[in-house]
N, C-alpha and C positions, 0 to 999 in steps of 0.2 A: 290236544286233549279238549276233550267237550266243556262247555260250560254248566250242564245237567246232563243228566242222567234218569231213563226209566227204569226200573224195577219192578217187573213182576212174579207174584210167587206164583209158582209151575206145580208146587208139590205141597202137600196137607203138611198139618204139623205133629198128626201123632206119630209119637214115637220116637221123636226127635231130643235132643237134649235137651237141657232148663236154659242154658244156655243161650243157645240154639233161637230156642223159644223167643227170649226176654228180646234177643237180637230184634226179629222180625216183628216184635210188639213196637220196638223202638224206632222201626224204618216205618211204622205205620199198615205192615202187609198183614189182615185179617185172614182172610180166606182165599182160596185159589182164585186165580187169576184177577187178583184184586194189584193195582198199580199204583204206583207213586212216582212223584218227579223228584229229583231231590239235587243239591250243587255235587257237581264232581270236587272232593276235596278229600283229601288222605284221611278223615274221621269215615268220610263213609266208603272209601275204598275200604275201608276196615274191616266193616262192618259186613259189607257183599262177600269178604274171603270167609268171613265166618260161614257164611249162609250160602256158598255159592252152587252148592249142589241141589238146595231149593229153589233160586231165582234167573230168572234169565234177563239181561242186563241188554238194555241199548241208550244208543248217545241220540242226545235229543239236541 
């Protein structure tokens, strides 16, 4: 298992749930193809399965 993790959002956010939404405000992703690093640890595994049909995930 990685020590980080990149996250980038691949997909816009209308239309998506509030949910949804609040997630990717919390991981820091604005706009498409906007990125963040973040530690691999079960809060944010969490958080990627919420979101994982907008994000494409690689180990850093």
């Amino acid at each position: 298992m990685a020590d980080k993790v990149k996250i980038t959002l691949v997909k816009g956010l209308a239309g998506i749930l509030p949910n949804q939404r609040k997630t990717c405000k919390a991981l820091g992703l604005r706009k498409i193809s906007s990125s963040v690093v973040k530690d691999n640890n079960p809060v944010t595994q969490g958080m990627i399965r919420v979101v994982s049909h907008l994000v494409k995930v690689e180990e850093v």
